[in-house]
VODREN-726225 format. One record per residue (C-alpha): x, y, z; residue in three letters; residue number from 1. Coordinates in Angstrom, 2 decimals. Each point is the difference from the previous one (the first is absolute). Layout:
N
+---------+---------+---------+------+-----+
|      c1 |      c2 |      c3 | rest |  nr |
+---------+---------+---------+------+-----+
|       X |       Y |       Z |  ala | NUM |
...
+---------+---------+---------+------+-----+
***
This chain:
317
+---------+---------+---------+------+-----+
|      c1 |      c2 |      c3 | rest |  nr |
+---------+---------+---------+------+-----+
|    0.00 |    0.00 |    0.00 |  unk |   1 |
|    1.19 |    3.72 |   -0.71 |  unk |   2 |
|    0.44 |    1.96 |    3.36 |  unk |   3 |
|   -2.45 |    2.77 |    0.33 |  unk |   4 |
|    2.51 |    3.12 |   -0.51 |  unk |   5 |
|   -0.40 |    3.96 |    0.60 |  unk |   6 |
|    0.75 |   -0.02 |   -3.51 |  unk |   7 |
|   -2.61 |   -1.97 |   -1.85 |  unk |   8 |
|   -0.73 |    2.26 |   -3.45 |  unk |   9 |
|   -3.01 |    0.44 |    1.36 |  unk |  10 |
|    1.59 |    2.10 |    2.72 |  unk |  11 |
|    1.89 |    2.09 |   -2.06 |  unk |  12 |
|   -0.84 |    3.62 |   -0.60 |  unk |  13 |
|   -2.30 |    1.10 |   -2.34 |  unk |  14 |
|    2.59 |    1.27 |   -2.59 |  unk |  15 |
|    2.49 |   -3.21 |    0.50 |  unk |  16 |
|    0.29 |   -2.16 |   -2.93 |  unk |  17 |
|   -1.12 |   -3.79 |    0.59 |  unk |  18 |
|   -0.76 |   -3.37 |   -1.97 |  unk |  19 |
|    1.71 |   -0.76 |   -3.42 |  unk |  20 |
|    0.92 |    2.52 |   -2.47 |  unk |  21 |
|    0.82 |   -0.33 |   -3.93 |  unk |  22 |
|    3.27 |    1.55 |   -1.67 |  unk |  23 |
|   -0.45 |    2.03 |   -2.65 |  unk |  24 |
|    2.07 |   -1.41 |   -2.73 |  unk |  25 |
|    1.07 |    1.45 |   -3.57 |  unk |  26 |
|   -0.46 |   -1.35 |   -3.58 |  unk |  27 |
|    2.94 |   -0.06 |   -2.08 |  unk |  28 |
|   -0.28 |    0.46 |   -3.91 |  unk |  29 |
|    2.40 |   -1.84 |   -2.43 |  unk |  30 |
|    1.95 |    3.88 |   -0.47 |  unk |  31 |
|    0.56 |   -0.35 |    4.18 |  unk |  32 |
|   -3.27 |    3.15 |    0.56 |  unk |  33 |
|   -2.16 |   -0.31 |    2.31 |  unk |  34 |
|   -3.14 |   -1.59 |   -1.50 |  unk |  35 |
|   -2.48 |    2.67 |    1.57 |  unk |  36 |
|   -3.73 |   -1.85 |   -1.62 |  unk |  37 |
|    1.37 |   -3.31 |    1.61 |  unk |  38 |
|    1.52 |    1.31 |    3.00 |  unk |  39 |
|   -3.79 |    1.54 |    0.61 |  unk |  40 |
|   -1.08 |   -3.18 |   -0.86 |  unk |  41 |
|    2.05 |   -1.88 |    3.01 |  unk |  42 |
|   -0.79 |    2.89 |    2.38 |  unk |  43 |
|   -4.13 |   -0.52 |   -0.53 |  unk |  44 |
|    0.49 |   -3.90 |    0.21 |  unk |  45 |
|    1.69 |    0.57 |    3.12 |  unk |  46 |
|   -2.36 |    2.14 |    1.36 |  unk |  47 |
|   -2.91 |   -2.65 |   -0.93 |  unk |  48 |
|    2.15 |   -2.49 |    2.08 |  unk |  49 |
|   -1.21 |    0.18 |    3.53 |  unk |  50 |
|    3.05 |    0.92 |    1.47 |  unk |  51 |
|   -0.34 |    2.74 |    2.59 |  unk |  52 |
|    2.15 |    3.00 |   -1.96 |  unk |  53 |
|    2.59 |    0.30 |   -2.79 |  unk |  54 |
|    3.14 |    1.85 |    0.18 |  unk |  55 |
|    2.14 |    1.42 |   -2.70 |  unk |  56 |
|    4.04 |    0.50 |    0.36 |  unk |  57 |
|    1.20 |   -2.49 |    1.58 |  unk |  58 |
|    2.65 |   -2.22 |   -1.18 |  unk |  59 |
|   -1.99 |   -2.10 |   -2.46 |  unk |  60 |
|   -1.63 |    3.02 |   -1.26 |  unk |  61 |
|    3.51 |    0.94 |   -0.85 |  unk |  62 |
|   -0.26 |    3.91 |    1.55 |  unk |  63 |
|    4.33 |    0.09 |   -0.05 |  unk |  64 |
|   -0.18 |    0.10 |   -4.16 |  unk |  65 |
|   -2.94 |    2.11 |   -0.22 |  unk |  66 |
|    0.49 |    3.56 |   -1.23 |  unk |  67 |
|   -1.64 |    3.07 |    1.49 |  unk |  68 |
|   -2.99 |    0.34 |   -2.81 |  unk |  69 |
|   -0.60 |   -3.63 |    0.21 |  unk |  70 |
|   -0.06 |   -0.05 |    3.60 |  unk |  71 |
|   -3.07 |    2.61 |   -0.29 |  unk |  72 |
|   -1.44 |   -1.67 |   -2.74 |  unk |  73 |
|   -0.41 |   -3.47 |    2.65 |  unk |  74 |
|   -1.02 |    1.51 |    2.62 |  unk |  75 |
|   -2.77 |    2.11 |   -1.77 |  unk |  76 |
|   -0.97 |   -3.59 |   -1.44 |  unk |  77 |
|   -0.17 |   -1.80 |    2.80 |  unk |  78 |
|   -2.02 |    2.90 |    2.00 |  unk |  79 |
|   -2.76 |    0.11 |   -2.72 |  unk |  80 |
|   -0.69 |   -3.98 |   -0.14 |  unk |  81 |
|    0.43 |   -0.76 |    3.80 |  unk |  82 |
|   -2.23 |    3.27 |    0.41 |  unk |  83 |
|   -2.38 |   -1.73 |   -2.55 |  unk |  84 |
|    0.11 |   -3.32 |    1.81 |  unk |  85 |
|   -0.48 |    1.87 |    2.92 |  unk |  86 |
|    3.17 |   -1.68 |    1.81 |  unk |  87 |
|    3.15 |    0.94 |    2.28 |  unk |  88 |
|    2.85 |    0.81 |   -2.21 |  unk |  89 |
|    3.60 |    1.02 |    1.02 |  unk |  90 |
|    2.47 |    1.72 |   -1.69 |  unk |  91 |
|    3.70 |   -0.23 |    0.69 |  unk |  92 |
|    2.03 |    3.05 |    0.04 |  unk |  93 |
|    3.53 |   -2.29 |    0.24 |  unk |  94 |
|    2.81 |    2.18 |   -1.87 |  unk |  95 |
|    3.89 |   -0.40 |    0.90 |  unk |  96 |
|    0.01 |    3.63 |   -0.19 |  unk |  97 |
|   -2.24 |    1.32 |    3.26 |  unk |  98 |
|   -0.93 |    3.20 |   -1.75 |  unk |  99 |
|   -1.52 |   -1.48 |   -2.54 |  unk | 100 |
|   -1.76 |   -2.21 |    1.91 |  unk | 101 |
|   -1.02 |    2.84 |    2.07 |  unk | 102 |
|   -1.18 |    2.01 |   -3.22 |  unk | 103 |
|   -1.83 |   -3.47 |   -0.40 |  unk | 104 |
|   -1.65 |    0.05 |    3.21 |  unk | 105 |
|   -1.62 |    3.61 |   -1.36 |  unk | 106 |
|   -1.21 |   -0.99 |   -3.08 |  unk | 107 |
|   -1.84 |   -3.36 |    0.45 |  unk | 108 |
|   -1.77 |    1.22 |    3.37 |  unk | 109 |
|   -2.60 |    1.80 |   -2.33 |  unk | 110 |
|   -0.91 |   -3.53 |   -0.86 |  unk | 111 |
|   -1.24 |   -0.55 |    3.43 |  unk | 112 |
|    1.93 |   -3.97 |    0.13 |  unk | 113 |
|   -0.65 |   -1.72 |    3.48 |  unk | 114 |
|    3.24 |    0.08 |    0.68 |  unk | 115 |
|    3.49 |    0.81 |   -1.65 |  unk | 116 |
|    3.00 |   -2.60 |    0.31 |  unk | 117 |
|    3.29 |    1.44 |    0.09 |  unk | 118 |
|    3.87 |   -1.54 |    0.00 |  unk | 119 |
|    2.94 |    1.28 |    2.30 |  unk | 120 |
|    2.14 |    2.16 |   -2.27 |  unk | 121 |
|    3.11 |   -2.73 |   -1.34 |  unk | 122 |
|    2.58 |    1.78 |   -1.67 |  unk | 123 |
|    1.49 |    0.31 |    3.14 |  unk | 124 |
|   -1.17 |   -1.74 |    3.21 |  unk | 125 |
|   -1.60 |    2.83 |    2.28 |  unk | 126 |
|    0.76 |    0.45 |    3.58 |  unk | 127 |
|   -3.03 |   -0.26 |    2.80 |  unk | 128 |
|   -0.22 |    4.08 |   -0.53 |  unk | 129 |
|    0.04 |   -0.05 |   -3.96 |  unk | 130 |
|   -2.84 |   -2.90 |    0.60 |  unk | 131 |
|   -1.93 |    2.19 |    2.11 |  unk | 132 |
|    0.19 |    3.08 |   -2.02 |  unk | 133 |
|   -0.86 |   -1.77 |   -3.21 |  unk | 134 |
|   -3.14 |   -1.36 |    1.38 |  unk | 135 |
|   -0.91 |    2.97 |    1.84 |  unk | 136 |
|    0.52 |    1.79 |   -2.77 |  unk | 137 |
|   -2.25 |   -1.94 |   -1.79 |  unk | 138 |
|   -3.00 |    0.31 |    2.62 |  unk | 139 |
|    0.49 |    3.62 |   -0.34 |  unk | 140 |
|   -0.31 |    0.01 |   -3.15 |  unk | 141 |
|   -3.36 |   -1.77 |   -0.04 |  unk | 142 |
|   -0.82 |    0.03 |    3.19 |  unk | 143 |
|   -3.20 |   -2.10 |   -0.23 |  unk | 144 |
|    1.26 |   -2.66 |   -2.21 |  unk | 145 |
|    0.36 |   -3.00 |    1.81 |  unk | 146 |
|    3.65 |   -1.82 |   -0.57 |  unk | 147 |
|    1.40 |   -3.10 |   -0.36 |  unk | 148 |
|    3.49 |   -0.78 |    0.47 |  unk | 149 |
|    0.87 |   -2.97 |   -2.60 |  unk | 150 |
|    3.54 |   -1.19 |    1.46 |  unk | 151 |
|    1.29 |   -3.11 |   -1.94 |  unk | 152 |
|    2.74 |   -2.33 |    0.46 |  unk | 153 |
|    2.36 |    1.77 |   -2.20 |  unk | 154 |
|   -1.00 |    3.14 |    0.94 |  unk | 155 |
|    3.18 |    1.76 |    0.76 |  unk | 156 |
|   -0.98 |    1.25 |    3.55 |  unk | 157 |
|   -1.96 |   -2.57 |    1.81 |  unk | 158 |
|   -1.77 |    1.63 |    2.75 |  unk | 159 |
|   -0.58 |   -2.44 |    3.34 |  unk | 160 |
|   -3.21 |   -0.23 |    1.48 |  unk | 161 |
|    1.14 |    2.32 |    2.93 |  unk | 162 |
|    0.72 |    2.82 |   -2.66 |  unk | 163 |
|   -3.60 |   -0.63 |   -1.76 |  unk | 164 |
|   -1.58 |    0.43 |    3.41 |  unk | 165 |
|    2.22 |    3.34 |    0.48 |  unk | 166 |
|   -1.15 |    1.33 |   -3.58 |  unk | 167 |
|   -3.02 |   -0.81 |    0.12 |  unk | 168 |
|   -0.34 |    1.72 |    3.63 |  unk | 169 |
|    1.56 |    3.16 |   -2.04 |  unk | 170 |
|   -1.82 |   -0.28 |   -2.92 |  unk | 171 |
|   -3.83 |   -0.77 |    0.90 |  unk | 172 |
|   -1.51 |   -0.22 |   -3.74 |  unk | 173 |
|    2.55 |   -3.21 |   -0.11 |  unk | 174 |
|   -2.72 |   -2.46 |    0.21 |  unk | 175 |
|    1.80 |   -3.33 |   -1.40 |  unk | 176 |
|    3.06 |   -1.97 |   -1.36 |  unk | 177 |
|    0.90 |   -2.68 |   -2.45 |  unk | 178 |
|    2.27 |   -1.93 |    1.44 |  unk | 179 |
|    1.60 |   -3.18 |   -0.31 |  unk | 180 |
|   -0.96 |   -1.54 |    2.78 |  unk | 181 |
|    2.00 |   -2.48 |    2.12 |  unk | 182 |
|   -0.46 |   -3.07 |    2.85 |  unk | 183 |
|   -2.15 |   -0.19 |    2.93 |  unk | 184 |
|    2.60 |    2.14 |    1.91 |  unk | 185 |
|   -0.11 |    3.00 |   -2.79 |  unk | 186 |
|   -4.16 |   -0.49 |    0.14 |  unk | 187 |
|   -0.28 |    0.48 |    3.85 |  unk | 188 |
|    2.19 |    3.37 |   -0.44 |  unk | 189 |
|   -2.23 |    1.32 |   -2.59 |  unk | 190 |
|   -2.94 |   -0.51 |    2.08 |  unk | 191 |
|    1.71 |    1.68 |    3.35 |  unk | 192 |
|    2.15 |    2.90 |   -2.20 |  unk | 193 |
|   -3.27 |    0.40 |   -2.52 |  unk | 194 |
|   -3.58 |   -0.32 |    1.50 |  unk | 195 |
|   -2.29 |    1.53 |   -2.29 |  unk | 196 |
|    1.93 |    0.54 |   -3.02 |  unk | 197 |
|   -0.23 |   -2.08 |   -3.22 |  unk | 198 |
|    2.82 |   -2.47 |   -0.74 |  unk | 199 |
|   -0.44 |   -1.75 |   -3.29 |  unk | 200 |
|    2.41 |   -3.20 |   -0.36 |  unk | 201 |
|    0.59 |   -1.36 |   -3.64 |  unk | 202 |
|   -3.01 |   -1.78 |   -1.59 |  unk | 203 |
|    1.94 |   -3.90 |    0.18 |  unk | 204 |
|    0.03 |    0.55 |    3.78 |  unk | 205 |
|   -3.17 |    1.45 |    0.63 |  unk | 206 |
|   -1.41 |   -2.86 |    1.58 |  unk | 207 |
|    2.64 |   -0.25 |    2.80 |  unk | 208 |
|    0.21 |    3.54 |    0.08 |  unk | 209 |
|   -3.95 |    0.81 |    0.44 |  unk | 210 |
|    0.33 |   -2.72 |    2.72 |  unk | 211 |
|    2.63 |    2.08 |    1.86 |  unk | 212 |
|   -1.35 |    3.94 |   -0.10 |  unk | 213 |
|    0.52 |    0.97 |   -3.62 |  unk | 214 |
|   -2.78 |    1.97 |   -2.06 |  unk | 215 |
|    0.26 |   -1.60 |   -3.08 |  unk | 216 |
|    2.10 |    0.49 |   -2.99 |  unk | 217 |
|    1.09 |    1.95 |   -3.21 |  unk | 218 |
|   -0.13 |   -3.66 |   -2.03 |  unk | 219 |
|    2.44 |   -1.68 |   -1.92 |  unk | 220 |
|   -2.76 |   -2.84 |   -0.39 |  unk | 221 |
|   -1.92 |    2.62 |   -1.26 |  unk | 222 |
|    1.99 |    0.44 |   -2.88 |  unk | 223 |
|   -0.33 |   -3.77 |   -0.99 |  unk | 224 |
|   -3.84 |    0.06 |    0.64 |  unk | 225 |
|   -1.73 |    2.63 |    1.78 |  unk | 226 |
|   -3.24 |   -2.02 |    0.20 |  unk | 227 |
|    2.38 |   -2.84 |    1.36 |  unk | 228 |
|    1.41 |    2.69 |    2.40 |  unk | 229 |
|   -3.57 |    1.29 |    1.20 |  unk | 230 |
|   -1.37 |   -3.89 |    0.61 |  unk | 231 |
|    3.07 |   -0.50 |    2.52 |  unk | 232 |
|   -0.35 |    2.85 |    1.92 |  unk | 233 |
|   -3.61 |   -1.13 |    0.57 |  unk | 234 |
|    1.44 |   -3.38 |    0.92 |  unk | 235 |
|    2.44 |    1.48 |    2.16 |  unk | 236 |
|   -2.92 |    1.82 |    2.31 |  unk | 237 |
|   -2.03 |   -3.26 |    0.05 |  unk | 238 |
|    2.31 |   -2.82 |   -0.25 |  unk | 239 |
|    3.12 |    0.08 |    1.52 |  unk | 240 |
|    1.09 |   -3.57 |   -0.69 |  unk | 241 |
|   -0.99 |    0.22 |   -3.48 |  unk | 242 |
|    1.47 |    3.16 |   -0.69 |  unk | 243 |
|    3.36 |   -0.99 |    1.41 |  unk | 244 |
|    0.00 |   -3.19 |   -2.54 |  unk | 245 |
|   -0.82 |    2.47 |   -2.68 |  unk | 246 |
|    3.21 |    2.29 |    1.49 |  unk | 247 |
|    2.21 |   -3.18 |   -0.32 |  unk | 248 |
|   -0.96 |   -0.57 |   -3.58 |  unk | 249 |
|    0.15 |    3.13 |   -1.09 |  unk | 250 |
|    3.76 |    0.23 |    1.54 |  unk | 251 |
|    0.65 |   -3.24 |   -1.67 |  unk | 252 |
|   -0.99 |    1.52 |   -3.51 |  unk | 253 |
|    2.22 |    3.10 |    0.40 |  unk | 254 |
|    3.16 |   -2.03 |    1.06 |  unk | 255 |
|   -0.64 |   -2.94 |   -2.59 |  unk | 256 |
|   -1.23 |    2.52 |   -2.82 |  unk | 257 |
|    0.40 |    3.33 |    0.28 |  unk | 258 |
|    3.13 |    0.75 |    1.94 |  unk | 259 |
|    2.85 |   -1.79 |   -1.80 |  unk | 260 |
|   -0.93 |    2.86 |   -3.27 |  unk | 261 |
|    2.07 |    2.26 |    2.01 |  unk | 262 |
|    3.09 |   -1.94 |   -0.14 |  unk | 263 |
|   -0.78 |   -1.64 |   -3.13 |  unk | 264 |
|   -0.50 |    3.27 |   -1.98 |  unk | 265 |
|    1.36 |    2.36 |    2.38 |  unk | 266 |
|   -3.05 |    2.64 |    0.87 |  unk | 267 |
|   -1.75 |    1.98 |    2.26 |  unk | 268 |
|   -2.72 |   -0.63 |    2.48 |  unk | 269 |
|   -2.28 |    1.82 |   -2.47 |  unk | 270 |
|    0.64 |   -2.30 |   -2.78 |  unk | 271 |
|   -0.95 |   -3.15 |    2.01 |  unk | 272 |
|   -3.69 |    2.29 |    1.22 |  unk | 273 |
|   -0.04 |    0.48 |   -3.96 |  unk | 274 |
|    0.68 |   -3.30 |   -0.86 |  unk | 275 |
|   -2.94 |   -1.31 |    2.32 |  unk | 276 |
|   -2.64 |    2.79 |   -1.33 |  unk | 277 |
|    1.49 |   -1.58 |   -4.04 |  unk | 278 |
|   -0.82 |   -3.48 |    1.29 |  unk | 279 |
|   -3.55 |    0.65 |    2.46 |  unk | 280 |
|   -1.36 |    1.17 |   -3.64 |  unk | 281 |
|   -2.16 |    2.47 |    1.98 |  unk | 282 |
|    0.59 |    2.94 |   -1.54 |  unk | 283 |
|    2.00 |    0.91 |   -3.49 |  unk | 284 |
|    3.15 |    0.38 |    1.42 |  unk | 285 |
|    3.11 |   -1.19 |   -1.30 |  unk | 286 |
|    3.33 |   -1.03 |    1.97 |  unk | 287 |
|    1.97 |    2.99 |   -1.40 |  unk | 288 |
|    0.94 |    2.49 |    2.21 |  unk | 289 |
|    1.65 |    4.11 |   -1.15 |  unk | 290 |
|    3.07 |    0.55 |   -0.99 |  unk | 291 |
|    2.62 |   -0.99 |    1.05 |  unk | 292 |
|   -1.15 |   -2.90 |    2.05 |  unk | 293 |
|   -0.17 |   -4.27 |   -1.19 |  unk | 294 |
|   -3.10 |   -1.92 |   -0.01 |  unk | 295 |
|   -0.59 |   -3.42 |    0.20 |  unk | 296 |
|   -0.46 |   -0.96 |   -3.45 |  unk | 297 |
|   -3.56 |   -0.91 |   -1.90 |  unk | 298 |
|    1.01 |   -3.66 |   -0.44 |  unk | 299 |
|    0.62 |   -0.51 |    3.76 |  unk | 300 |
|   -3.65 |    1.56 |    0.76 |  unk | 301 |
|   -2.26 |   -3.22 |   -1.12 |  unk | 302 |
|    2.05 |   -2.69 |    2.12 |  unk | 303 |
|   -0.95 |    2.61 |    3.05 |  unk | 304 |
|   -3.58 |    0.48 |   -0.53 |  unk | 305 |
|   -0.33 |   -3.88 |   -0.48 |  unk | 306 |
|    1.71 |   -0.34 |    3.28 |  unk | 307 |
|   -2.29 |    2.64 |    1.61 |  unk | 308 |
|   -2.99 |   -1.40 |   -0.90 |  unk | 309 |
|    1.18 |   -3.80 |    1.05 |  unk | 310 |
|    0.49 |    1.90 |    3.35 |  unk | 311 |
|   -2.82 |    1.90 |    0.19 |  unk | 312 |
|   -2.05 |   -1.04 |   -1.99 |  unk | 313 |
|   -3.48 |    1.32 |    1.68 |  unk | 314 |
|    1.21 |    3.74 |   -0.97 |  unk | 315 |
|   -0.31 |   -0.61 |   -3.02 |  unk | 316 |
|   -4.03 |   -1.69 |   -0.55 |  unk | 317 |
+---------+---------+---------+------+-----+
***
């Protein structure tokens, strides 16, 4: 049985994200352009999914090779279907450059998003004050816009849990994090150094992860099958059992199929998401990714989606 925690998404603030959100993900044309008709296309599909939000600029919407005009471009687009859909969208702001993510920050809050996800700034690792001057900065720049600090593995400054706490006791429109999550030792800080504030985990640990405090999760299932995505997180409320067997498989399937591209052709994080959303079939998208970045190539794409549907196969009827 799950413990009853302080922290149960239902417990959350009003303005705290929750539940299972969709990445946003671009369509590449044969020139290596955005294809803007099909990359509608995905974002309306996505938004017809069930998940609980979508969210554009993260790493598998590829926001690090996007230029300024496109940037605006996205974000208008995914502000007009979400608003049509009538779901939670948010946009990230991430930039290596924190004045332009700033300048960012001012332009998208017109488009009244839920939420806006931001990055550290990389170029070079900031210290505790540069952290909390960039964020601040960014709540006084919008100071209603609720913010969510996306902190990856390879970010170049990880912050701890203690310095979350500290930032987000700074900082008040800091409402959640996407974090990688961790062991039952990592979990049981999060819930003393972060009561009330939304910690997503990533979407092939959500199961363990829901189990242990987290909100839910900014899904890399998602990208594979965001109907598959939606009918686990139901599973994962009711079932706990079941959705821990469909955790294990799901982990099996990324180790056996998905993991060994990055070695094997030697890409990115956002080429593997890619290479999923090419071989879930759910949308018109491609495993290409911008300029200058490798994809998995087309012929590798078919042996995946077999194997995703032998391992899942009841996302898929």
């Amino acid at each position: 049985m799950r413990p009853e925690l302080d922290d149960h998404p239902s417990h959350l603030p009003a303005d705290a994200p929750r539940g299972v959100w969709g990445a946003v993900m671009l369509a590449i044309d044969d020139r290596g352009a955005i294809d803007w008709e099909a990359t509608e296309e995905t974002i309306a599909r996505l938004c017809a999914s069930g998940v609980d939000g979508i969210y554009s600029n993260g790493t598998a919407c590829e926001f690090h090779c996007q230029t300024e005009p496109e940037f605006d471009r996205l974000c208008a687009l995914v502000a007009a279907i979400a608003g049509r859909a009538r779901l939670p969208f948010q946009i990230g702001i991430s930039q290596s450059n924190p004045r332009v993510a700033r300048e960012r920050l001012m332009r998208v809050s017109a488009l009244r998003p839920a939420a806006v996800q931001f990055t550290l700034p990389d170029w070079w690792p900031p210290s505790d004050g540069e952290v909390m001057r960039f964020v601040g900065g960014l709540c006084e720049t919008a100071p209603d816009m609720p913010l969510v600090l996306y902190n990856p593995p390879h970010a170049k400054r990880r912050l701890t849990l203690e310095g979350i706490a500290r930032l987000r006791a700074a900082v008040p429109s800091l409402v959640g994090a996407k974090l990688p999550g961790g062991d039952a030792g990592w979990y049981a800080d999060m819930r003393r150094e972060l009561p009330g504030f939304s910690v997503f985990v990533p979407g092939h640990t959500l199961a363990t992860g829901f189990a242990q405090g987290a909100h839910g999760s900014y899904s890399n299932v998602a990208c594979l099958n965001p109907k598959g995505a939606v009918m686990w997180w139901q599973t994962i409320r009711t079932d706990v059992a079941a959705a821990a067997e469909v955790e294990t498989r799901i982990q099996a399937f990324l180790a056996t199929h998905v993991l060994p591209f990055r070695a094997r052709y030697d890409v990115s994080d956002a080429a593997l998401d890619k290479a999923m959303a090419a071989a879930g079939g759910w949308a018109p998208l491609g495993p290409r990714l911008l300029w200058p970045y490798s994809s998995v190539p087309d012929e590798a794409i078919a042996t995946l989606a077999e194997a995703a549907r032998t391992a899942f196969p009841g996302w898929w009827q």
